[in-house]
C-alpha positions, 0 to 999 in steps of 0.5 A: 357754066363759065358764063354764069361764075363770072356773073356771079363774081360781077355781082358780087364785085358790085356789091362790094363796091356799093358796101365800100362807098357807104362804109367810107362815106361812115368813116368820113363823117365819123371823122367829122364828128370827132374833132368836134367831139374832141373840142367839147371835151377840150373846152369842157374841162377847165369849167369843172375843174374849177369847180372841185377845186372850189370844193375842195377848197371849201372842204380843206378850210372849213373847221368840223365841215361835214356834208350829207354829200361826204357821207359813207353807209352800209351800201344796200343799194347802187345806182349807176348811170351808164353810158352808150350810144345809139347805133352800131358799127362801132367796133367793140364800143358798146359791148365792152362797156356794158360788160363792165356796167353788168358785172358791177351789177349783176347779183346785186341790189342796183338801179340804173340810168341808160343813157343811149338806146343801146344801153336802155335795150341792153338793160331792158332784156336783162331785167335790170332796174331802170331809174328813168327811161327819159335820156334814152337818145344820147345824142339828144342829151345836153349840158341841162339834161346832165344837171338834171340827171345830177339833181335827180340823182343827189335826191336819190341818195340823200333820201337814202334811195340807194348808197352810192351812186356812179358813172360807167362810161368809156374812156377817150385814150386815143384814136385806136384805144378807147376804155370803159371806166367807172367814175364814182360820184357819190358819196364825194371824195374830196383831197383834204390837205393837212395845215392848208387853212390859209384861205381868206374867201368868204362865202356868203351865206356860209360855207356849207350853203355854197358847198351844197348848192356848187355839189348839184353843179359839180356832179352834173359836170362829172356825167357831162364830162363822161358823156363828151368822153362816151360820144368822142370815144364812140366816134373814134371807135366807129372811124377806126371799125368803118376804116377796117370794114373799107380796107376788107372790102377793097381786098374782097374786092381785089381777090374777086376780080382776080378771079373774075380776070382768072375766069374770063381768061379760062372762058376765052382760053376754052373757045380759042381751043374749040375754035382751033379743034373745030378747024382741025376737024 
């Protein structure tokens, strides 16, 4: 009977050992992973803001300026473009920021656009209305598809299609804090500065022609931004729950082979009191 409970806890210590080499084999390249991700958001940054700025700018220094884009209407219908990943392992990564996607959805008149395959499953299973199918793969996405997505979108809502339209995506805090947020696109909020008309920048055509061509430019900005947010977010969170999962294994690992050691120690403690009661006899 000893002979088999050890068997089965060596079996056991092996697996665990098989589970700890993959789980930190995971968190290595996780790891790898997001110092890159973390140099894309880095770099990515100063480009559009730039480009607000130019917005805001055209805005604050236009008299009577007005843009379809600015816009505010009844809201009959949302669109929001929702980010997730492509796998799983990723702690609580993907669940938290579908739970704030369906709670600004459910019940109302929404659209939206999945861009990871997890989100599109996610939305698929609860009936949700899906805009496009066509950024399934997160990881394929590039800084052309976002463009792409932002033109779509800005149709969309000139068109009347829906009212409004956002980002869900999740927030890189820290390498142990990452939090779901919405960014709303449109209709777009500029910072207007009262008596800041000193601007001696000419625009060629005109003012209102660069707004709206820089608009499609800026709003792609903001989903490729909340993308390189989403997968730095994504990758941290997978290093932190892979880091957890190799830490588990170990102590599994250790609790078994004091075990393995305790069982060992009672089979050779029964045979050496077998022994000595044989020679008695």
């Amino acid at each position: 009977m000893a002979g088999v409970s050890m068997k089965d806890i060596k079996l056991r210590i092996k697996s665990m050992e098989s589970t700890k080499q993959i789980t930190k084999a995971m968190e290595m390249v996780a790891a790898s992973k997001l110092r890159r991700a973390q140099d894309r958001v880095a770099n990515s940054r100063p480009y559009f803001e730039i480009l607000f700025d130019t917005l805001n700018t055209i805005a604050n220094n236009t008299e009577d300026f007005d843009s379809p884009f600015l816009e505010k209407r009844e809201v009959k219908k949302s669109c929001y473009v929702v980010i997730g990943g492509d796998r799983g392992l990723a702690g609580g990564y993907n669940h938290n920021v579908f739970k704030l996607a369906y709670s600004l959805i459910e019940g109302k008149n929404a659209c939206v656009v999945p861009i990871g395959k997890k989100c599109l499953e996610f939305f698929r299973a609860r009936g949700v209305e899906i805009l496009t199918e066509a950024y399934a793969v997160a990881g394929e996405v590039s800084v052309g598809d976002c463009f792409t997505v932002a033109k779509m979108l800005s149709k969309g809502f000139l068109a009347k299609e829906f009212d409004t339209v956002s980002v869900v995506y999740t927030n890189f805090v820290s390498m142990l804090s990452q939090s779901p947020g919405v960014l709303n696109m449109l209709p777009l909020e500029y910072h207007p500065k009262p008596g800041d008309n000193n601007c001696l920048t000419l625009y060629e055509p005109d003012s209102f022609t660069v707004f709206d061509t820089i608009i499609h430019e800026y709003l792609g900005g903001l989903i490729y931004g909340a993308l390189c947010e989403s997968v730095t977010s994504e990758h941290g969170a997978r290093r932190t729950a892979m880091d957890a999962a190799t830490k588990n294994a170990e102590e599994m690992i250790s609790s078994l082979s004091l075990k393995y050691n305790r069982a060992r120690q009672g089979a050779i403690t029964q045979e050496i009191t077998e022994i000595v009661a044989g020679a008695d006899n």
